[in-house]
DRENFIGU-750019 format. One record per residue: residue in three letters; x, y, z of N, C-alpha, C, CB in turn. Coordinates in steps of 0.2 Angstrom, whole numbers, padded with zeros to 4 digits, always signed. Glycine has a CB too. Layout:
ALAXYZXYZXYZXYZ ...
END
This chain:
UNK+0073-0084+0122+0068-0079+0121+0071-0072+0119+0064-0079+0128 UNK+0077-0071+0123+0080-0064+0121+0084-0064+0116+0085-0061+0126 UNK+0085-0070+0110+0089-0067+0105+0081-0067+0100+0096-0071+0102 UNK+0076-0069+0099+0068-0070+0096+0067-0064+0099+0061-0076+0099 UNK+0068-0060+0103+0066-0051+0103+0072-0048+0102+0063-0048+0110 UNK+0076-0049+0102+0084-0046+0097+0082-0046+0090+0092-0051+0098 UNK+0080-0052+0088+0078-0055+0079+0074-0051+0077+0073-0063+0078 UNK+0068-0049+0080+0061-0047+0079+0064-0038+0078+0055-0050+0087 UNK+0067-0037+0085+0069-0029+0083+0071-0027+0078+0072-0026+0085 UNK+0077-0033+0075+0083-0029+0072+0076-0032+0064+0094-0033+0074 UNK+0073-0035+0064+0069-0037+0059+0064-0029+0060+0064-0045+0060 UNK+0061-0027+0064+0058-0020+0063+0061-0015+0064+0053-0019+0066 UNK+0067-0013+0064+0073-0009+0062+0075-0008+0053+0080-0013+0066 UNK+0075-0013+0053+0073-0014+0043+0067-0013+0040+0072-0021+0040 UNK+0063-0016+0041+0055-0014+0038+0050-0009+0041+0051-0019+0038 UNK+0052-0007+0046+0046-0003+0051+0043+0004+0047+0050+0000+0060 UNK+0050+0006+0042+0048+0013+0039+0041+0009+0031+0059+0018+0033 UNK+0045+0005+0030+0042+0001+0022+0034+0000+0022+0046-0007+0021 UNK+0034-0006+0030+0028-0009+0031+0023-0002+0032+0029-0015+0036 UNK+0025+0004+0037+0020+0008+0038+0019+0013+0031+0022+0012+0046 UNK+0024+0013+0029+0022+0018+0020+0017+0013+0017+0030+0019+0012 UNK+0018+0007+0018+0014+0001+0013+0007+0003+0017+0017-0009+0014 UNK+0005+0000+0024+0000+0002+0027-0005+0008+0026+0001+0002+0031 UNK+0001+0014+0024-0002+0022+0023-0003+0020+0015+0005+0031+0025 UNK-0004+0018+0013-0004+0018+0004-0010+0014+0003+0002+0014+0000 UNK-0010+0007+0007-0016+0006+0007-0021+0007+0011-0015+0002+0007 UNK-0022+0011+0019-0028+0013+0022-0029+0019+0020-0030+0013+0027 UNK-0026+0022+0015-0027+0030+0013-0025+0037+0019-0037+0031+0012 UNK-0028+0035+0026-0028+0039+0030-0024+0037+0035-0032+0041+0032 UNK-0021+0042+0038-0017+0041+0044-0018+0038+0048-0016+0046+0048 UNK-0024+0039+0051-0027+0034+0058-0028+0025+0058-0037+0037+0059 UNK-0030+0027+0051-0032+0019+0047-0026+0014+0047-0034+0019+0039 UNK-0021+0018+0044-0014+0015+0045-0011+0013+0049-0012+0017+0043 UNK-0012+0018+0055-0007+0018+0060-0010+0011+0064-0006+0024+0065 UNK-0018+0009+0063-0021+0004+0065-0018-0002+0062-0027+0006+0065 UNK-0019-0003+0054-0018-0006+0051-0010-0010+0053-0019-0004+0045 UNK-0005-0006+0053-0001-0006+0055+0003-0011+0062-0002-0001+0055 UNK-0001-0008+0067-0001-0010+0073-0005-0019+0072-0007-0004+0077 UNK-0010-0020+0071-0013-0025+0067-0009-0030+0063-0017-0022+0062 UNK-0004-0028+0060-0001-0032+0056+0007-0034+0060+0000-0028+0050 UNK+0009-0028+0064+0015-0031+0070+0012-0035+0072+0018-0026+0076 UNK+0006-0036+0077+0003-0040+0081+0003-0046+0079-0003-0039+0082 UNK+0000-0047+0073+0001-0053+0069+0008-0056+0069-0001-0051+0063 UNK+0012-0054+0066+0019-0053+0064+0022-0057+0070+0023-0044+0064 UNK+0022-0053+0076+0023-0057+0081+0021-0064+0084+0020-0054+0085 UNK+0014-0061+0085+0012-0070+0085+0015-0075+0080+0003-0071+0084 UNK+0015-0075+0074+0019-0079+0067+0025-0078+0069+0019-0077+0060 UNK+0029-0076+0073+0037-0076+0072+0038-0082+0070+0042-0074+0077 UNK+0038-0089+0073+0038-0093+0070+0040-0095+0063+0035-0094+0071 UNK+0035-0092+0060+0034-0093+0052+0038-0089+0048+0027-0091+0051 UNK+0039-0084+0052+0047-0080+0048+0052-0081+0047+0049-0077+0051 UNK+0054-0082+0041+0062-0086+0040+0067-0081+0037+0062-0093+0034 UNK+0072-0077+0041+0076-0071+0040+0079-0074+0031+0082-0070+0048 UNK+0080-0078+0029+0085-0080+0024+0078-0080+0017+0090-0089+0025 UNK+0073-0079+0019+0066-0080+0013+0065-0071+0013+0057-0086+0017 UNK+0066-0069+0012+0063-0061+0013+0057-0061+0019+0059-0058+0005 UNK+0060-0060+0025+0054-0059+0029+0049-0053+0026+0056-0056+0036 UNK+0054-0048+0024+0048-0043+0024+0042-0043+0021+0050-0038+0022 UNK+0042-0047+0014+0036-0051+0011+0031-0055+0014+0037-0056+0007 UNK+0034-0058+0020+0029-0061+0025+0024-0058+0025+0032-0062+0031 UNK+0028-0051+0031+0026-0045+0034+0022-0042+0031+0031-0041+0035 UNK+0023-0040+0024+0018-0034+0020+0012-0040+0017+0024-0030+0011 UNK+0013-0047+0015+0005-0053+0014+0003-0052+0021+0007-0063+0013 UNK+0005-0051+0026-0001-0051+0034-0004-0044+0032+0002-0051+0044 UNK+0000-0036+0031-0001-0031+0030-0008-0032+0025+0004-0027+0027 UNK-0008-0037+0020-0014-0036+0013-0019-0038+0016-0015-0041+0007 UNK-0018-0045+0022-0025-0049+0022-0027-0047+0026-0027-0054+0023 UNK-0023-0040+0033-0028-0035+0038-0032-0034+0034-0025-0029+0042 UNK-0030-0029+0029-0031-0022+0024-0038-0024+0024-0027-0021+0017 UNK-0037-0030+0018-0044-0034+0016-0047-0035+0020-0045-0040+0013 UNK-0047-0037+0026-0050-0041+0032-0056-0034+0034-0043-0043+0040 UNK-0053-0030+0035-0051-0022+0038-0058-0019+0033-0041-0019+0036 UNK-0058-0018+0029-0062-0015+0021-0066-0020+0021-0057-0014+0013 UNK-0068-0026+0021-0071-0029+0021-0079-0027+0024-0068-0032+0022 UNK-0075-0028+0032-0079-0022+0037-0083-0017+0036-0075-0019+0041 UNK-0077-0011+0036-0081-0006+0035-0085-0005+0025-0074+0000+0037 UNK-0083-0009+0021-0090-0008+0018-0095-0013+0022-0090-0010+0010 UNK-0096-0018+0028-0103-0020+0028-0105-0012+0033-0103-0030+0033 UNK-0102-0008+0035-0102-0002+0041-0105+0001+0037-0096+0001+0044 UNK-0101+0002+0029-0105+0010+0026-0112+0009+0021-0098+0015+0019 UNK-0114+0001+0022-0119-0001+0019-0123+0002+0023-0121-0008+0019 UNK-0124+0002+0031-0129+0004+0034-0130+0012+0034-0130+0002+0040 UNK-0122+0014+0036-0121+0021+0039-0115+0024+0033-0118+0021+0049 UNK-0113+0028+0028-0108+0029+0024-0106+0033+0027-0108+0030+0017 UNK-0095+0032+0025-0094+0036+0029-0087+0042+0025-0092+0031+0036 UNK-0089+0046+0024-0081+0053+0020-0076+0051+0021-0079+0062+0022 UNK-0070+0048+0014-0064+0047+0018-0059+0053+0016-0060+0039+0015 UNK-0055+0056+0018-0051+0059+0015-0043+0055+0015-0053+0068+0018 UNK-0039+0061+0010-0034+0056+0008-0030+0064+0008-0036+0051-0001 UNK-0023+0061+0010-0019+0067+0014-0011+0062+0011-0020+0069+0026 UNK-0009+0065+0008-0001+0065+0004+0002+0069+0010+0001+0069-0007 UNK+0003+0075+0013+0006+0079+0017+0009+0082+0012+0010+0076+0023 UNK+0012+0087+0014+0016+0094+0011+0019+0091+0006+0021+0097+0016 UNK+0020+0095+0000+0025+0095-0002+0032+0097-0002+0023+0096-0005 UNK+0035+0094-0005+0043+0098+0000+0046+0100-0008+0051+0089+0005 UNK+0053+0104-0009+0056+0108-0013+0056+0115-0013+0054+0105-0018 UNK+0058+0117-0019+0057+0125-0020+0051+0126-0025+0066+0129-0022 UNK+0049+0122-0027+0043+0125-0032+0040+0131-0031+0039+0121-0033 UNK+0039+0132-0038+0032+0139-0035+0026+0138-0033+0030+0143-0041 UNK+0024+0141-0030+0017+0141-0029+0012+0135-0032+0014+0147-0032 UNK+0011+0139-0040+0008+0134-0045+0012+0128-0046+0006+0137-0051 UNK+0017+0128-0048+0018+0121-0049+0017+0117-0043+0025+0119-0052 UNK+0017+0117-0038+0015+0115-0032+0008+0113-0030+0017+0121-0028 UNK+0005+0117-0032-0004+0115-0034-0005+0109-0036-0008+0120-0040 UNK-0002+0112-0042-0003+0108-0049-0001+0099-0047+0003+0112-0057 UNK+0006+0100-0043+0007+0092-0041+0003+0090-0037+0013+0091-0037 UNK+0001+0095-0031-0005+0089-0027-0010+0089-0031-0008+0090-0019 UNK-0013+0094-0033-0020+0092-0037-0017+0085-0042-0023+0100-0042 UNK-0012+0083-0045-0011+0077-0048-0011+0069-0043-0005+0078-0053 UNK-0008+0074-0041-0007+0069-0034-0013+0064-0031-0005+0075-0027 UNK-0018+0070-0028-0025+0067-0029-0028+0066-0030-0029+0068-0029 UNK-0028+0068-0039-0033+0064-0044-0029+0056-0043-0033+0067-0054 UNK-0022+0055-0044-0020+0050-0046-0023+0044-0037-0010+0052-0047 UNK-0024+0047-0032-0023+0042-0027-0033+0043-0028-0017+0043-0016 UNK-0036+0047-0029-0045+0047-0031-0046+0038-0037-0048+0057-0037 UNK-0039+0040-0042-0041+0034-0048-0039+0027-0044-0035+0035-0055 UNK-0034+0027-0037-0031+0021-0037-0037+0018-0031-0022+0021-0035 UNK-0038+0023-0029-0044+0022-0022-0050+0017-0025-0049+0030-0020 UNK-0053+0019-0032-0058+0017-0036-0055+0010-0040-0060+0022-0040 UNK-0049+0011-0039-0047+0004-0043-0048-0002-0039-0040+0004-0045 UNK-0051-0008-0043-0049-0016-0043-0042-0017-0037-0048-0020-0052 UNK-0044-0022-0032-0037-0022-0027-0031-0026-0032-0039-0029-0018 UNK-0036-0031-0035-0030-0034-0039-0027-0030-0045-0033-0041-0041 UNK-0026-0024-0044-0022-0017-0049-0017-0015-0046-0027-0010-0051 UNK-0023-0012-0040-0021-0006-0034-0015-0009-0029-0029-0005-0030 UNK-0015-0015-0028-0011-0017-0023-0003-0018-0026-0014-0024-0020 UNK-0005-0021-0034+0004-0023-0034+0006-0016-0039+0007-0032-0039 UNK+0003-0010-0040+0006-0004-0040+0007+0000-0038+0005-0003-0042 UNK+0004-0003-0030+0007+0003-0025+0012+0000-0023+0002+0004-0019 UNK+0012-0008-0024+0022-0013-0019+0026-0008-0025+0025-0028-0022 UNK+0025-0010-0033+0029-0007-0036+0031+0000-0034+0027-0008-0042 UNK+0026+0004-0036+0028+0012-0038+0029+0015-0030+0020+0017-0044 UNK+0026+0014-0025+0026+0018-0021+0030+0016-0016+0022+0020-0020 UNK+0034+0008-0014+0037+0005-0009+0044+0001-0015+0031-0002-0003 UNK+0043+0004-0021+0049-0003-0024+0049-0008-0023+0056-0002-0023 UNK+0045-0014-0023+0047-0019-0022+0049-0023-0031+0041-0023-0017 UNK+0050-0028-0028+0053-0032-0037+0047-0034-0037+0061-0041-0038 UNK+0044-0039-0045+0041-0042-0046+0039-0049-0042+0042-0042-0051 UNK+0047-0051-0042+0046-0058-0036+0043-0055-0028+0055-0061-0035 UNK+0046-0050-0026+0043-0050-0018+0036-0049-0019+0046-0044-0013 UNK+0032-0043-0023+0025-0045-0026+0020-0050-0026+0025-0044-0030 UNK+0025-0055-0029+0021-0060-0033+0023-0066-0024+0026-0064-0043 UNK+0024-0066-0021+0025-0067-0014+0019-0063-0012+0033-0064-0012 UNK+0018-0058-0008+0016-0050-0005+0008-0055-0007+0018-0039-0012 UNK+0006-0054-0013+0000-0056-0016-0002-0063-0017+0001-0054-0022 UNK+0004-0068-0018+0003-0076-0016+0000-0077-0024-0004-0078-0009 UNK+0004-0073-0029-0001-0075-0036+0009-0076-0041-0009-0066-0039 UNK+0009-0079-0047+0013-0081-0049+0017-0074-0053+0011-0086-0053 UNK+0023-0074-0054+0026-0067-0057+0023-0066-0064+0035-0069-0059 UNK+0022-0070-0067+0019-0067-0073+0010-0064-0073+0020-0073-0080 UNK+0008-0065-0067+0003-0062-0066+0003-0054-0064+0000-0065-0061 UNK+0009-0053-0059+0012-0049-0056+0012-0044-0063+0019-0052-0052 UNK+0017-0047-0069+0017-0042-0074+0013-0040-0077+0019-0043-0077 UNK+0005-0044-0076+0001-0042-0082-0004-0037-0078-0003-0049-0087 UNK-0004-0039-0072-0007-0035-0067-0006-0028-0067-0007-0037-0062 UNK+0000-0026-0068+0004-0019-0065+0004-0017-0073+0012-0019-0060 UNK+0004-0021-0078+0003-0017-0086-0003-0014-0083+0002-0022-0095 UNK-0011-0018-0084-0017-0016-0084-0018-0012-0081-0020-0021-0083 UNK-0013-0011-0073-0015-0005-0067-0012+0001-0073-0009-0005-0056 UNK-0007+0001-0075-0003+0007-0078-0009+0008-0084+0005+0005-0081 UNK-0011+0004-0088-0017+0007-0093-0021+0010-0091-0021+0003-0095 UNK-0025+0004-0085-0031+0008-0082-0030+0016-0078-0033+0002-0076 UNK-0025+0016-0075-0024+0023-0074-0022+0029-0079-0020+0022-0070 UNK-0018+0026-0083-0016+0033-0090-0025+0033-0093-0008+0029-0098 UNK-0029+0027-0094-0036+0031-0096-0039+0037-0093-0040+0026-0096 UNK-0038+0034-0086-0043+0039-0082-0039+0046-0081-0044+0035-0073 UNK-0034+0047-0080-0029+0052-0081-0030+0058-0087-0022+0049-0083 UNK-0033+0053-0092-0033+0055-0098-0042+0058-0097-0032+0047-0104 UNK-0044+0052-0095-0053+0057-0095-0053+0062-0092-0060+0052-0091 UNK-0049+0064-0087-0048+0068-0080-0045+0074-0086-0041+0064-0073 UNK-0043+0071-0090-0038+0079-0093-0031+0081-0089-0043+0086-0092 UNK-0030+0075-0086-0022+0078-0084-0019+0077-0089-0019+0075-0079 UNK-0019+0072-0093-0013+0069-0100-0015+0067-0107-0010+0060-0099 UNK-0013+0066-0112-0014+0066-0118-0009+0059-0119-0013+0074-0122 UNK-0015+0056-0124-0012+0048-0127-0007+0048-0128-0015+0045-0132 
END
């Protein structure tokens, strides 16, 4: 039993930063996340079993992270059917020496970009956020997602389209 909680630590000693950025990427907000999060260790736990340190656990880890998520949103649209509810969406500070304006200018892109990804299809939204915002490979993805690599590719072209259109309607970019 004490090396299965030695395993497990030194396994969330590795992923604990990854899986909660993943969680914050996908419930938008802090609170949601830290739930989602929590939700997904829980899980994690109970499955240790199922974990095989030599298979990329951490794909395990981030597929339980998707199917809370969905589990999770599911929910709360049968919640905001009856009662709708404001989400806001918080990147936190920007860091550097920028000025002022360029500083604006990044979060206000910043926003438009996570407003476009919020509205976007999961099956876009999810393996652009493994790619662009947690680096994962195409293989851990196509794992993450449970769908084949060359899906993985055509899916994250389409997210990248779909988003440079909307960018484009927005008037942040030019074709």
């Amino acid at each position: 039993m004490a090396s299965v909680v030695k395993e497990f630590s030194d396994f969330l000693e590795t992923y604990e930063k990854d899986i909660f950025s993943f969680c914050l990427y996908l419930a938008i907000n802090k609170n949601d996340a830290e739930d989602l999060y929590q939700d997904t260790l829980t899980a994690a736990i109970e499955s240790m079993d199922k974990i095989d340190a030599a298979k990329n656990p951490g794909a395990y880890v981030f597929s339980i992270a998707v199917g809370k998520w969905k589990n999770a949103r599911r929910k709360a649209m049968r919640r905001d059917a009856i009662a709708p509810a404001a989400e806001a969406f918080d990147f936190g500070s920007i860091q550097g020496k920028d000025d002022v304006q360029t500083a604006a200018e990044k979060s206000m892109l910043q926003n438009a970009i996570a407003a476009i990804l919020r509205r976007m299809d999961d099956k876009f939204r999810i393996p652009l956020i493994l790619c662009y915002f947690d680096d994962h490979s195409i293989k851990d993805i196509a794992k993450i997602c449970k769908i084949p690599n060359g899906t993985v590719k055509s899916r994250l072209h389409k997210g990248r389209e779909l988003l440079k259109l909307e960018l484009v309607r927005e008037g942040w970019c030019d074709i």
